[in-house]
C-alpha positions in Angstrom: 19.1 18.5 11.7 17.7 15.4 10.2 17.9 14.6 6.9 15.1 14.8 4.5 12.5 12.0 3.3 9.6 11.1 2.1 7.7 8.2 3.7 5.1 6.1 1.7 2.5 4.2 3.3 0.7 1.9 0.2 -2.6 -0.3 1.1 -4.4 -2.5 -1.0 -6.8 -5.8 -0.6 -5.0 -7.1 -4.0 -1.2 -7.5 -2.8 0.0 -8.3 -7.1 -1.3 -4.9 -7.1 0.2 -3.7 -4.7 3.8 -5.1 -4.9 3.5 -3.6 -8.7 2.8 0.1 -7.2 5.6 0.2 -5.3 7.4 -1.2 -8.2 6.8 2.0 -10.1 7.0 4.2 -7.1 10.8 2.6 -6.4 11.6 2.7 -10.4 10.5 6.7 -10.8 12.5 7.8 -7.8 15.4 6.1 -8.8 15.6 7.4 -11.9 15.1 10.9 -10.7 18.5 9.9 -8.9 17.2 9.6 -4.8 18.0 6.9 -2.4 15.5 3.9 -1.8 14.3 1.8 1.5 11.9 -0.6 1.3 9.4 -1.4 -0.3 9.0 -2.8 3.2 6.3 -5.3 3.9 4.1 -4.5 7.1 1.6 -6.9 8.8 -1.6 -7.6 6.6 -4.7 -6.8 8.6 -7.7 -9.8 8.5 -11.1 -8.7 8.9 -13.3 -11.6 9.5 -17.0 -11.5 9.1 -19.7 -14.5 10.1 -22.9 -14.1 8.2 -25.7 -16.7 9.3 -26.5 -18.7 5.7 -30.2 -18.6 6.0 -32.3 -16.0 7.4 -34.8 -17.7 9.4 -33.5 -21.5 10.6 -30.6 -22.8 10.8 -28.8 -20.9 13.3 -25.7 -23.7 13.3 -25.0 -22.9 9.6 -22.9 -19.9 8.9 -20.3 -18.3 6.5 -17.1 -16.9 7.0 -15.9 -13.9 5.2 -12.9 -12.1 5.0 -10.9 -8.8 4.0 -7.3 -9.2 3.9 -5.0 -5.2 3.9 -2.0 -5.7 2.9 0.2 -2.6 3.2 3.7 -1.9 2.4 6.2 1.3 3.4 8.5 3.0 1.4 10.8 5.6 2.2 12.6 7.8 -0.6 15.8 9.1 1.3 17.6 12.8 0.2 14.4 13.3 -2.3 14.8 16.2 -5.2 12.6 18.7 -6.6 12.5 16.3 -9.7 11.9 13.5 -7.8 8.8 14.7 -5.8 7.5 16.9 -9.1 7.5 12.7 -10.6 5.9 11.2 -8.0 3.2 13.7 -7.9 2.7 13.2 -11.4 2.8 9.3 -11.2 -0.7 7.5 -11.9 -1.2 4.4 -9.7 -3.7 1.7 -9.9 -7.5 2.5 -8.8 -7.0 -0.1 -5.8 -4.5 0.8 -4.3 -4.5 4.0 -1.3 -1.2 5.9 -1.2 -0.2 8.1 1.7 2.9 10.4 1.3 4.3 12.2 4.5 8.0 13.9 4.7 
């Protein structure tokens, strides 16, 4: 039988915001008294966009754009009943998309 954890996947496009998420996601499960891994940093996804600069002439003159992901994974080893009853409870920033699975 394995043993039981939660994994947290955390994306944002502001990565200060981000790192501070999963500081309070790491500081709330240790105080609840479970085992922490990570937060880990996985690869930041770049989404580039070209946009012409004028609508008409020009076609040489563009604009590049881009989106930067950043995402980070945390897993919360030999979790409680407190400590998923806190997480739940646990109010993140607006920019930042949080993914639980056990």
């Amino acid at each position: 039988m394995t043993t039981p954890r939660i994994r947290i996947r955390l994306k944002a496009y502001d990565h200060k915001l981000l790192d501070q998420s999963a500081g309070e996601i790491v500081e709330t499960a240790k105080r609840t008294g479970a085992k922490i891994a990570g937060p880990i940093p996985l690869p930041t996804k770049i989404n580039k966009y070209t946009v012409l600069r004028s609508p008409h002439t020009d076609k040489k003159s563009r604009e590049q754009f881009e989106i930067r992901t950043h995402k980070r994974l945390l897993d919360i080893l030999e979790p409680t009943q407190q400590t998923l009853d806190a997480l739940m409870k646990l109010d993140l920033s607006a920019g930042v998309d949080v993914e639980f699975k056990t």
